[in-house]
C-alpha positions as CSV (number, residue, x, y, z in Angstrom):
1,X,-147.3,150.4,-172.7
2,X,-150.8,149.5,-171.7
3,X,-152.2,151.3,-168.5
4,X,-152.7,149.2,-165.6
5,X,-155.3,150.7,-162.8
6,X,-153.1,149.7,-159.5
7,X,-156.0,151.6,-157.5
8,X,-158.6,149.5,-158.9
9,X,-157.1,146.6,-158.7
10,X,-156.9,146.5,-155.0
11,X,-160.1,147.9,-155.1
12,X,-159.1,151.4,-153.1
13,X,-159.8,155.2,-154.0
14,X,-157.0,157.3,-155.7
15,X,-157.4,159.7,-151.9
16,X,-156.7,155.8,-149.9
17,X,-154.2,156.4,-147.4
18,X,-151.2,154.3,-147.0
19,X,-153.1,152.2,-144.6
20,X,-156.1,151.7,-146.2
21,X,-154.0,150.5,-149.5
22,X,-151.9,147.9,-146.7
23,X,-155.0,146.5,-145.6
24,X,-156.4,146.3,-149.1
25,X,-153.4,144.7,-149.5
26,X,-153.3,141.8,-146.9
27,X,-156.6,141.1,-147.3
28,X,-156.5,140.2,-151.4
29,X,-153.2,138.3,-150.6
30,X,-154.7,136.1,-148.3
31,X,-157.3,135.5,-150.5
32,X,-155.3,134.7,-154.0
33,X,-152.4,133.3,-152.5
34,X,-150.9,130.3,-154.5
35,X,-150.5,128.1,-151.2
36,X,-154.6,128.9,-150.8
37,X,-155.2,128.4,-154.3
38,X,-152.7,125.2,-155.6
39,X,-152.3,125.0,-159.5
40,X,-154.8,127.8,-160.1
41,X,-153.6,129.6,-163.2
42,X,-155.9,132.4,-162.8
43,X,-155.8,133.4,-158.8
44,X,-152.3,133.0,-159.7
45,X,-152.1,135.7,-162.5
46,X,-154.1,138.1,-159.9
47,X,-151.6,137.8,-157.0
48,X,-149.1,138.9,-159.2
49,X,-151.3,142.0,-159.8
50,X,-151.8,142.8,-156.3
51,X,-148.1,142.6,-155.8
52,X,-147.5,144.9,-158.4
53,X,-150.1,147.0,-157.1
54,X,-148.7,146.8,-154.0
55,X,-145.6,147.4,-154.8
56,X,-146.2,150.8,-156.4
57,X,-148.6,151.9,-154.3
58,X,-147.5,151.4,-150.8
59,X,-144.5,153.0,-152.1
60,X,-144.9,157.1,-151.8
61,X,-142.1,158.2,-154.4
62,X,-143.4,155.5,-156.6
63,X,-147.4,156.5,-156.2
64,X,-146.2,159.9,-156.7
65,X,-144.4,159.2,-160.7
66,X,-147.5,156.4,-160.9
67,X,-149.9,159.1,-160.1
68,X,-148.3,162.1,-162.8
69,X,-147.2,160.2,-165.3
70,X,-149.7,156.5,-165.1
71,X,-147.8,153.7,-167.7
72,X,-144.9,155.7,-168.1
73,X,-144.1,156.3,-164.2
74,X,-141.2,154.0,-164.7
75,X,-139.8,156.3,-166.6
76,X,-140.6,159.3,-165.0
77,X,-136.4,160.5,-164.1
78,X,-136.0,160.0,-168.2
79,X,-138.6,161.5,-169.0
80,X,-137.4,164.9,-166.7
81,X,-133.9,164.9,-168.1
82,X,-135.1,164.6,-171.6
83,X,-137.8,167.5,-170.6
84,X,-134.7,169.5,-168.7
85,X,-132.2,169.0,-171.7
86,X,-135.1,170.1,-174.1
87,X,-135.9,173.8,-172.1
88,X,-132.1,174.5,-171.8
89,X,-131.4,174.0,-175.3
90,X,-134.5,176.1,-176.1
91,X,-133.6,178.6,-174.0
92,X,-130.4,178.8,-176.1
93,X,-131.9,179.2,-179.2
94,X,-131.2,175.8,-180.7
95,X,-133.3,173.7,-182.4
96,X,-135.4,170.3,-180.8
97,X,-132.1,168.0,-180.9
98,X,-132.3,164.5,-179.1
99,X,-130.1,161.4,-179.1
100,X,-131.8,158.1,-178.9
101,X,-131.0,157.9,-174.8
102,X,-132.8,160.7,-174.5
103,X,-135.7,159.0,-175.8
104,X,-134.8,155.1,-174.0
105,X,-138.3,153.3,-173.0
106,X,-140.7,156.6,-174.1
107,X,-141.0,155.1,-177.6
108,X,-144.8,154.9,-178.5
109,X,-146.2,156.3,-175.2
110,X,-149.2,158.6,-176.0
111,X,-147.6,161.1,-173.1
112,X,-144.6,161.2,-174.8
113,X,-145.7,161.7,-177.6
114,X,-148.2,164.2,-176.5
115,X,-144.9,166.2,-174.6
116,X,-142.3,165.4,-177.9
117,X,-144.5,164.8,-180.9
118,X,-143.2,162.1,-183.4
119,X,-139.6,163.3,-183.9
120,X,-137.9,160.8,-182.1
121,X,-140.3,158.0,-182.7
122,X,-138.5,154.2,-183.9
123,X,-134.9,155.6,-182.3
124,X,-133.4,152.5,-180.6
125,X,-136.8,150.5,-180.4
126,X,-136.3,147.2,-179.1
127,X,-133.3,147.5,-177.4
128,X,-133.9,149.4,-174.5
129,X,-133.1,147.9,-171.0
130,X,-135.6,147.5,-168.2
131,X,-134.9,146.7,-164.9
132,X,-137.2,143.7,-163.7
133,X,-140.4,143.8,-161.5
134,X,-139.8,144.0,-157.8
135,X,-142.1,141.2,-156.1
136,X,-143.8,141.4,-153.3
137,X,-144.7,138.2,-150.8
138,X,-145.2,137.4,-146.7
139,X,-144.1,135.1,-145.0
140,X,-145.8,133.6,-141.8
141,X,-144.3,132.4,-138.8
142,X,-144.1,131.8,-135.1
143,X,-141.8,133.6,-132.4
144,X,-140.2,130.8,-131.7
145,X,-139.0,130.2,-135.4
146,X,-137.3,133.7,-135.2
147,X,-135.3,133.2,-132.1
148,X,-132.4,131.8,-134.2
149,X,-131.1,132.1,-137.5
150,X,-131.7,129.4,-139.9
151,X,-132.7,129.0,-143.6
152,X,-135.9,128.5,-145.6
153,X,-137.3,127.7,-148.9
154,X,-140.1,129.8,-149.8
155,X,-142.2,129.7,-152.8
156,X,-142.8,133.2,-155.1
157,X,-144.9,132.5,-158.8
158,X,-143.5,129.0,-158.6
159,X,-139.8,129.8,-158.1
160,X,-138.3,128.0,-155.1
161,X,-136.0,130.8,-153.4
162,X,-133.8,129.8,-150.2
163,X,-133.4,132.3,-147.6
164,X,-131.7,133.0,-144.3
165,X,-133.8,134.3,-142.0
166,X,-132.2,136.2,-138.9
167,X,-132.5,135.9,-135.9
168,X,-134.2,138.6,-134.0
169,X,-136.5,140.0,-136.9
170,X,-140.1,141.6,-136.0
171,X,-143.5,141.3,-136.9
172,X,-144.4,143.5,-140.1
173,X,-140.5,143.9,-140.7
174,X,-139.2,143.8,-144.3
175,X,-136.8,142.5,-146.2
176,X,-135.0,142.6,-149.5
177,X,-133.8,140.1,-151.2
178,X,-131.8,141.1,-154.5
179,X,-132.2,139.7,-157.6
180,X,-135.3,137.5,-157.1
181,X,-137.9,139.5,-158.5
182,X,-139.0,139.4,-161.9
183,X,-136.6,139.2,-164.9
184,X,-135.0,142.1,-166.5
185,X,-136.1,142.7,-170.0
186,X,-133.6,142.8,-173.3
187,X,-130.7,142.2,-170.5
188,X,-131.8,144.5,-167.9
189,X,-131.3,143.8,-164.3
190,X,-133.6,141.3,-162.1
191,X,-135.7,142.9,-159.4
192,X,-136.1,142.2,-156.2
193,X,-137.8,140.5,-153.6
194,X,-139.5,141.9,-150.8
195,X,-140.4,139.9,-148.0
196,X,-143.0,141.3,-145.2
197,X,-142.8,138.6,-142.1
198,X,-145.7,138.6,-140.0
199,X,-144.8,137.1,-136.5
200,X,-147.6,135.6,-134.4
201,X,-146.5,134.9,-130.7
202,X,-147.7,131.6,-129.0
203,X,-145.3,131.5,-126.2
204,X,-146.1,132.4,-122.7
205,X,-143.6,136.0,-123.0
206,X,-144.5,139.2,-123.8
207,X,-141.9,140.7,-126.3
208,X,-141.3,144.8,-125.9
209,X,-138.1,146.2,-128.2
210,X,-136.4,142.6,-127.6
211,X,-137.0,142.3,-124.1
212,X,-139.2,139.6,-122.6
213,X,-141.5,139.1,-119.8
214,X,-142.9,136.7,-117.9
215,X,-145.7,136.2,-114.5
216,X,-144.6,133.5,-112.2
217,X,-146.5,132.0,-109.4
218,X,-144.7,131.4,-106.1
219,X,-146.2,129.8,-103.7
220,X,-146.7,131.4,-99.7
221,X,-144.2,129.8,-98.1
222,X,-140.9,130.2,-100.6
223,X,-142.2,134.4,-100.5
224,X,-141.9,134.1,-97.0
225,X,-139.3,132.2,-96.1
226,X,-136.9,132.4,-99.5
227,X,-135.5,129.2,-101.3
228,X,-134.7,128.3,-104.7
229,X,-137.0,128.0,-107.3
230,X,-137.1,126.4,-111.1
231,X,-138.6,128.9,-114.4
232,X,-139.1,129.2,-117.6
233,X,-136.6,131.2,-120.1
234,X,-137.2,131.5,-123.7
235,X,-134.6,128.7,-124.3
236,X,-135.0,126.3,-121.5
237,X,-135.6,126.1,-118.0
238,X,-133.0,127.8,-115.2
239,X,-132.9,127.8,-111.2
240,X,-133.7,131.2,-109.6
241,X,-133.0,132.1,-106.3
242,X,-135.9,133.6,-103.9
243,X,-134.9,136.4,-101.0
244,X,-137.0,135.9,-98.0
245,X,-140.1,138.2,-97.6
246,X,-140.4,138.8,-101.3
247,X,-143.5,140.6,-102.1
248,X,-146.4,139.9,-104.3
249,X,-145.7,141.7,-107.6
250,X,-142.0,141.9,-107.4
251,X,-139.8,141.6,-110.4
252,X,-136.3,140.3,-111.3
253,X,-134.1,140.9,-114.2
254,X,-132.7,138.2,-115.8
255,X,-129.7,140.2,-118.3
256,X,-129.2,138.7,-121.6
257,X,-132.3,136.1,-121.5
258,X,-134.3,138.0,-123.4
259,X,-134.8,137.7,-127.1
260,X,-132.0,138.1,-130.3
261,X,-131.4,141.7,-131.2
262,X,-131.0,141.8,-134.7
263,X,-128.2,142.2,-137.0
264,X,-126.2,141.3,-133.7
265,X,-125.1,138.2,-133.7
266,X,-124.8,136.7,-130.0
267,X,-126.5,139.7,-128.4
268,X,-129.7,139.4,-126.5
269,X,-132.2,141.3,-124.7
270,X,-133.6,140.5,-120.8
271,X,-136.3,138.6,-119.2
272,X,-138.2,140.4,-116.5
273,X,-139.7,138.0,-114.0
274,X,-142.9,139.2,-112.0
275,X,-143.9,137.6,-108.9
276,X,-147.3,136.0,-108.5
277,X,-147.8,134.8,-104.8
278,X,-150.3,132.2,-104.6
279,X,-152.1,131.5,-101.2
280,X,-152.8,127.8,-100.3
281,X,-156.8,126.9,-100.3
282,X,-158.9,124.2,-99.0
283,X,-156.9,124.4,-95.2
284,X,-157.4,122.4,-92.8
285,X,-158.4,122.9,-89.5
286,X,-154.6,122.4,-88.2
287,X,-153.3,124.8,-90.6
288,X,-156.3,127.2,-89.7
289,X,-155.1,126.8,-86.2
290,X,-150.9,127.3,-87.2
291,X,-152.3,130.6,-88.7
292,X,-154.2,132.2,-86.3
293,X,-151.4,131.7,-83.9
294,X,-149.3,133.5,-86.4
295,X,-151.5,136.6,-86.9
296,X,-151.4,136.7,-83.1
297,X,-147.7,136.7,-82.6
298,X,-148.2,139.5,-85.7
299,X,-150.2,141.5,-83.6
């Protein structure tokens, strides 16, 4: 198996943290991403890389077997059985005695080799299964296209894959999709599909946990006198009522008009209302007049 440097592929140090490799990351999948680079053969064959790369690296158990064992981390759990099997039976006096499985997918690997010598070499060649590549791939949308569950077809190395997306999922959340990764090898399970979703928010709410929030202006006279007033919810428009004497920066809960929790269907967060008063401009001298007999009576 030939050795592929993950580390210098996404162009990062062997010491690179985990957010150093996520950035390194992002920033070489935005650049050789198939919808940015249509029928390009070549930024197609390096996205795949960085995927891999990706996908190993940003993954600490995986780094860890990449790291001690580099082309054969795959088969790093193998590799320690055979290794335990091989100290217990020494310890027992016996000979170096295998069976091909102990050997599955080490076949021709210089560390193996270099561990086991040539003993075992051309046992069950060829017909060992391997479990396909996991992918790895974003997907890029807008708050609004996450506040109910609905389905979309999204592209990965040319394979159309359709997806329900739920309602209620978060920015930099990740998902797995079984099965739609790369193809097993001599009848070896699929992998999978990961998919990262990276959520911009365009709307006029701030999102916290899956509650939302919202300024709204009121104008003088409603504050002071109270009355009924129309606002905005995430899914329309609703009629709020106003208590007189409501004070500049107060806030009201509306329960369950907040966003989608996830993973529970029909169960939402709330929107919390601030108050805004605006005062009127550009008075006329009759109003001037109204209000200074006001602050008098006030006196």
């Amino acid at each position: 198996m030939a050795f592929i440097d993950y580390y210098k592929i996404l162009g990062v140090a062997k010491t690179a943290t985990e957010a150093d490799i996520k950035k390194a990351y992002r920033k070489l999948a935005r650049k050789f991403h198939p919808d940015i680079n249509p029928n390009d053969k070549e930024s197609e064959k390096k996205f795949q890389e960085i995927n891999e790369a990706n996908e190993v690296l940003s993954n600490a158990e995986k780094r860890k077997k990449y790291d001690q064992y580099g082309a054969d981390w795959k088969h790093a759990d193998e590799f320690e059985k055979a290794k335990k099997q091989q100290g217990s039976q020494r310890a027992q006096g016996g000979g170096q005695q295998f069976s091909s499985a102990d050997f599955s997918g080490f076949e021709g690997s210089d560390f193996f080799e270099s561990m086991f010598g040539g003993g075992a070499r051309g046992q069950s060649r060829g017909n060992v299964r391997y479990r396909g590549q996991d992918y790895s791939s974003e997907l890029h949308l807008d708050l609004k296209d996450v506040y109910s569950t609905h389905k979309q077809t999204l592209t990965v190395n040319g394979k159309n894959i359709r997806l329900t997306i739920p309602a209620g999922v978060r920015n930099g959340q990740e998902i797995k999709i079984p099965g739609q990764g790369g193809q097993g090898i001599n009848g070896g399970p699929n992998g999978d599909l990961l998919i990262t979703f990276f959520i911009a928010n365009t709307t006029k709410f701030k999102l916290d946990n899956s509650n939302l929030y919202s300024t709204v202006d009121l104008d003088l006279y409603t504050a002071l006198l109270g009355g009924e007033i129309t606002v905005d919810t995430f899914e329309g428009k609703v009629k709020l009522k106003v208590n007189p004497e409501t004070q500049n920066g107060t806030k009201v809960k509306l329960k369950g008009k907040g966003f989608p929790i996830y993973k529970k269907e029909g169960e939402f967060g709330d929107l919390f209302i601030t108050y805004q008063i605006i005062l009127p401009t550009k008075l006329t001298e009759k109003e001037k007049g109204l209000i200074q007999e006001l602050a008098k009576l006030r006196a």
